[in-house]
Wavefront OBJ file of the C-alpha trace (Angstrom):
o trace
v -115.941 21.239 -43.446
v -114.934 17.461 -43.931
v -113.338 16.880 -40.510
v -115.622 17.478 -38.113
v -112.843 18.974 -35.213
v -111.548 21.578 -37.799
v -114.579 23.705 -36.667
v -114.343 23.223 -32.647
v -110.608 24.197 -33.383
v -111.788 27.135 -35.572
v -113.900 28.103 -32.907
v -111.120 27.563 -30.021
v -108.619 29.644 -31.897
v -111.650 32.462 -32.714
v -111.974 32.423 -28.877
v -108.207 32.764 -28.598
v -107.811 35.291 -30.905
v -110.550 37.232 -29.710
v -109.628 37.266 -26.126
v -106.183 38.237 -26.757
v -107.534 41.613 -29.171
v -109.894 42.249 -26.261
v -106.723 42.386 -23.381
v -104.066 43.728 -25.620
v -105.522 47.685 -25.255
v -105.993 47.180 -21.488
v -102.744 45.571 -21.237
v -100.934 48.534 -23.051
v -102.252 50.752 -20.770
v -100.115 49.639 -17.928
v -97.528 50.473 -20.148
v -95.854 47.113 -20.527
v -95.800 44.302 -23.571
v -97.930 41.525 -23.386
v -94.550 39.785 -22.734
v -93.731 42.146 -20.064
v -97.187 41.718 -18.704
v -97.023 38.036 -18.623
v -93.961 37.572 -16.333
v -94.859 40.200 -13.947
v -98.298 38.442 -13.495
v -96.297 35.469 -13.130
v -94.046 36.116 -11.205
v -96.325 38.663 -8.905
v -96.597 36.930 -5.098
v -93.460 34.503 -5.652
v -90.856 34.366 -4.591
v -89.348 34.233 -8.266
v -88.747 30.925 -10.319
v -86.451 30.050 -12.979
v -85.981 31.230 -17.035
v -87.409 27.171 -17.450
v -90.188 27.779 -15.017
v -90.846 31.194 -16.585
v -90.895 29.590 -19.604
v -93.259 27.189 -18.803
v -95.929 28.894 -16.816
v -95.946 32.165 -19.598
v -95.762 29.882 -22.750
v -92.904 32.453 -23.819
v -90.101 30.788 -25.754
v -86.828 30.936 -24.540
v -85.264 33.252 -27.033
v -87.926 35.442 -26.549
v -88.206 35.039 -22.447
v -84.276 36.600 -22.463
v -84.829 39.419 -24.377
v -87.971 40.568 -22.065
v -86.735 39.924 -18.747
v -83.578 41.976 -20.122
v -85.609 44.461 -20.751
v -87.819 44.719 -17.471
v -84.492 44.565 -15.867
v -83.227 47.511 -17.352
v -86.918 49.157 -16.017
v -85.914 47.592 -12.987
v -88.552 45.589 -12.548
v -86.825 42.330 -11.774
v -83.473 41.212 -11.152
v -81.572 37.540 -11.960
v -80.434 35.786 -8.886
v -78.183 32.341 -8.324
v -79.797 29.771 -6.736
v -78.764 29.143 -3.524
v -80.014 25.126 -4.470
v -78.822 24.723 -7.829
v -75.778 27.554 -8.644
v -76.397 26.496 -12.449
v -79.717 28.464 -11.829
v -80.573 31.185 -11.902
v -83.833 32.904 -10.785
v -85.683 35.790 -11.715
v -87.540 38.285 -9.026
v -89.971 41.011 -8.726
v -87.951 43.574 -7.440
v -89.736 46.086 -5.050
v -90.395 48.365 -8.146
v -92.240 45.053 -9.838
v -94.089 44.101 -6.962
v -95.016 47.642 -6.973
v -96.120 47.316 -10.224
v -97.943 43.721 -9.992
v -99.682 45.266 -7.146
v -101.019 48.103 -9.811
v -101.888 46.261 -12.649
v -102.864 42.283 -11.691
v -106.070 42.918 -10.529
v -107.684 45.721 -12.464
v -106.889 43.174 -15.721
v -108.299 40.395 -13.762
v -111.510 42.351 -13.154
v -111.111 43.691 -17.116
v -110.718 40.419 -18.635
v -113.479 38.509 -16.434
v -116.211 40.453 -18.302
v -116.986 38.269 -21.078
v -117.761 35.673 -18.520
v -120.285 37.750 -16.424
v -122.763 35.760 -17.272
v -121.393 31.982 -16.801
v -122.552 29.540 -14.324
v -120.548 27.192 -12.158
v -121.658 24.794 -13.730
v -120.543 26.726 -17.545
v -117.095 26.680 -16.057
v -116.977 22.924 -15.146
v -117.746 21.776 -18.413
v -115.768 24.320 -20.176
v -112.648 23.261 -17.960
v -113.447 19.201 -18.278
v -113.985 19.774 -22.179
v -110.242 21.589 -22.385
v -108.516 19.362 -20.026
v -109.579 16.593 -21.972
v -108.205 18.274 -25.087
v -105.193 19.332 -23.416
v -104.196 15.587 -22.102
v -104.391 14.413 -25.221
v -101.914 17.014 -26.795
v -99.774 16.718 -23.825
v -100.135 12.337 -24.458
v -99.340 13.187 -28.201
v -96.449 14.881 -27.196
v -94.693 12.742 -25.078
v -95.144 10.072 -27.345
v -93.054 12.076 -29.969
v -90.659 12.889 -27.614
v -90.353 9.255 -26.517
v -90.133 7.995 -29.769
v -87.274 10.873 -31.063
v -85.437 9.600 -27.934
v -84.845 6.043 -29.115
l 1 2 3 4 5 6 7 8 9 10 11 12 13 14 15 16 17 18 19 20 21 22 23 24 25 26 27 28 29 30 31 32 33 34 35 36 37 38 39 40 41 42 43 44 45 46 47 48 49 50 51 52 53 54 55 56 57 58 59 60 61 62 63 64 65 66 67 68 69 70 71 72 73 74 75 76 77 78 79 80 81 82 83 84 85 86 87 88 89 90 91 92 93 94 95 96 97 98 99 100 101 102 103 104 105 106 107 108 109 110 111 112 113 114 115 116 117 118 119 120 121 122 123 124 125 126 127 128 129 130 131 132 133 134 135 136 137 138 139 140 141 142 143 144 145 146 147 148 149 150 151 152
């Protein structure tokens, strides 16, 4: 390859990919979506946030974030409530039936998923975690700078 990051982001996205088709059987096991999945683990031992905070912590776009938290609260699994702050909001809770089902799920993934990193040292994780934060800065840097500059 010419440009020499095309392979570490090969490799990144391999790593991506490959974690994701290692979780998704486990994950349907619980009987949820991944999208499903995702807010309940976010929203497990909160006291709920909102759709924009949803958003943001599960990466789900907002389109997408309505038509699953519709759907796990028809399963009753959460429920929408106005913000006692900020009646413009609203927020979106475990109900007892979702805690119930955090409480089921969470950790047995956890445990699942932590297997392909059995074998990694503290010090494996530092430099992992300093080599992606420094990645991730500079996305997040590129992106305000194109948000700055559409703003003008």
């Amino acid at each position: 390859m010419k440009e020499r990051y095309l392979r570490s982001l090969r490799l990144l996205s391999e790593c991506y990919h490959g974690f994701e088709h290692m979780s998704a059987p486990d994950i349907r096991k619980t009987g949820l979506t991944k999208a499903q999945f995702d807010i309940i683990a976010t929203l497990g031992n909160t006291p709920g946030m909102t759709f924009k905070g949803l958003g943001q912590k599960t990466l789900i776009t907002k389109g997408t974030l309505t038509g699953v938290v519709d759907r796990l609260e028809t399963k009753q699994l959460v429920r929408r409530v106005t913000s006692l702050e900020d009646r413009r909001n609203v927020i979106v809770q475990l109900t007892a039936t979702g805690e119930r089902t955090f409480e089921r799920v969470f950790d047995s993934h956890i445990q699942f998923c932590k297997q392909p990193f059995s074998g990694y040292a503290e010090a494996d994780f530092v430099a992992l975690e300093e080599t992606l934060g420094i990645l991730k800065n500079r996305l997040e840097a590129m992106a305000a700078i194109k948000t700055e500059k559409k703003g003008k």
